[in-house]
N, C-alpha and C positions, 0 to 999 in steps of 0.2 A: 190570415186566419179569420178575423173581424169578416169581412166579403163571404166567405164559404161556409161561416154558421151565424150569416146574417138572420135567418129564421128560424134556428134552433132554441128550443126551450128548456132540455138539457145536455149539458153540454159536457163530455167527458173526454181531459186531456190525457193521451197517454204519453206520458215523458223519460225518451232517457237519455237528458242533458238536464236536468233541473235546475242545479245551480243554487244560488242561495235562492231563486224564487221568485226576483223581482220581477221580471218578466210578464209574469203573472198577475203582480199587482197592476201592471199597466196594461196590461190584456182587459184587466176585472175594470179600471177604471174606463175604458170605454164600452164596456160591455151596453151599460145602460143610454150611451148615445146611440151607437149604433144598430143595439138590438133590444127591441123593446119586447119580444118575448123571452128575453133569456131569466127563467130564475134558479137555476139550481148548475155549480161546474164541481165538476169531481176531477181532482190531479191523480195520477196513478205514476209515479215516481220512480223508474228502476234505478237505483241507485247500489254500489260496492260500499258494504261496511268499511273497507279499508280506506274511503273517499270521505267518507260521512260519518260525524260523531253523532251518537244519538243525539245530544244537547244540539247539533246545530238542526238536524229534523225537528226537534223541538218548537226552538225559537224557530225557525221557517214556518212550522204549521200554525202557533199561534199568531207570528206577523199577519199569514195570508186569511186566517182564518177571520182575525178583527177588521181586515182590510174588506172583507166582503161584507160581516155584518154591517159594517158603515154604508156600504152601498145597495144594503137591501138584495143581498144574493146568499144563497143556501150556498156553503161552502162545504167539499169534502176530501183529504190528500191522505193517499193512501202510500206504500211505502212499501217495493217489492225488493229482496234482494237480489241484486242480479247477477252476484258471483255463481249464486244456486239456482236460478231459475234455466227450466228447461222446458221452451217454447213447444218442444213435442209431446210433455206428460200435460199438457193445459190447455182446455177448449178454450174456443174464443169468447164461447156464454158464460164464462166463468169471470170473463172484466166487462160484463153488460150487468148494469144493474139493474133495466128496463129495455121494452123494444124501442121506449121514447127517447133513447140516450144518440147525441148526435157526436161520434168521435173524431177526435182530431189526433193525428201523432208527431210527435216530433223527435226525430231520427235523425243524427248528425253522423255522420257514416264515422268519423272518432270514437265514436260513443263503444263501438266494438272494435277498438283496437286490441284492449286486453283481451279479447276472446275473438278470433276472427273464424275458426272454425264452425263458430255459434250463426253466423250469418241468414245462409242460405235456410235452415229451418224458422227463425227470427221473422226474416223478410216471407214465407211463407205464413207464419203465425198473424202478421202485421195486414197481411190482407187477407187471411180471416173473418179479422176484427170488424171489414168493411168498412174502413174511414173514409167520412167524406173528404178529408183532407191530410193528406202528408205532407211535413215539412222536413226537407235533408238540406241541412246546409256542409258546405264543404272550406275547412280550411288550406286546402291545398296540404300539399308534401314536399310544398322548399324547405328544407334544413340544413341554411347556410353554413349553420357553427359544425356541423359535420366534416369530415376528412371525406373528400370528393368520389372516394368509393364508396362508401356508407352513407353518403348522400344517395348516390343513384340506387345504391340496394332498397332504402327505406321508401323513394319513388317509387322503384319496381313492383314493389311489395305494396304497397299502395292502392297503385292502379291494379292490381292482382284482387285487392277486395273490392275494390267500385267495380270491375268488371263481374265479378262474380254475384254484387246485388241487381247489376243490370242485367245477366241472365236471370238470376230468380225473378224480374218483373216479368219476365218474360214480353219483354219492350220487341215491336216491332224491328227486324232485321235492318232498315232501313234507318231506322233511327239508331241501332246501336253500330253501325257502320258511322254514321256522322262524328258519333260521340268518338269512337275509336282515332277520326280523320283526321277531326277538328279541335277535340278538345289532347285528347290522351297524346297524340303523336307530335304534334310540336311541343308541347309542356319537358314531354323528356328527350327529345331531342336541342331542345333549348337547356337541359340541364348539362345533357351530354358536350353540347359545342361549348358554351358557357363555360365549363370548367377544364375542358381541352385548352381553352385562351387564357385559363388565368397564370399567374405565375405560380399558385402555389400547386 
């Protein structure tokens, strides 16, 4: 993230993995080594009420909030619900505050597991947006403490949504053959043998 809004002046996160926040604070603490025109970050937060008490959005926005004034950064965290949001009723000039705003997203393909039919229009919304940067990180889909068929179901199902945001990038044929070869077909064929061998 630091690398790809190395020259950005402001900067606006759009997140839906927030967390308590820290994250942020350590992003905000090197803002000023690494980038010496950054003054102003805005968080935009999609977050499930049923995940998030008001009181802890609270204390998150006032922690991150003082953590910036200390550091001489315009601080702004915003707070969308995401049980209700519907990426196809909302332009994407609707989360630009300015043409000057430099985005970054951060997308953990988890992040829509409670909603996976929301994906495909989502992942369409999200490059809209036109971020210089997206980050997906991926926890994988082993879930040992599972019964060995509900195991491979919840893999299945899985890899059912990473394929389905790899078509909507509409990722070159080539590379989503790799992805299929390399990544996706031994993971569950390693689940499938794996638990052929075990005793239980």
């Amino acid at each position: 993230l630091l690398e790809a809004l190395d020259d950005a002046a402001n900067i606006h996160i759009i997140d839906f993995d927030i967390g308590c926040g820290a994250q942020w604070s350590s992003f905000m603490q090197e803002l000023p080594r690494k980038n010496r025109g950054a003054t102003s970050l805005k968080i935009t937060a999609f977050a499930s009420p049923s995940a998030y008490h008001s009181v802890e959005i609270s204390l998150m926005h006032e922690s991150l909030t003082h953590f910036a004034n200390d550091l001489g950064i315009k601080f702004e965290l915003e707070v969308v619900n995401f049980d209700s949001f519907d990426p196809s009723g909302y332009s994407a000039s609707s989360f630009r505050s300015s043409e000057s705003d430099t985005i970054a997203v951060n997308f953990p393909l988890w992040s829509v597991s409670s909603r996976p039919t929301i994906l495909p229009s989502l992942l369409c919304f999200i490059k809209q947006l036109s971020p210089k940067i997206v980050v997906m990180l991926d926890h994988g889909c082993e879930r040992f403490e599972l019964p060995p068929y509900h195991h491979l179901l919840n893999a299945l199902q899985y890899y059912e949504v990473f394929l389905d945001s790899v078509d909507a990038a509409n990722m070159a044929s080539d590379a989503v053959n790799k992805i299929e070869r390399f990544l996706i077909q031994p993971t569950v064929e390693s689940i499938v043998f794996g638990r052929l061998q075990s005793p239980n």
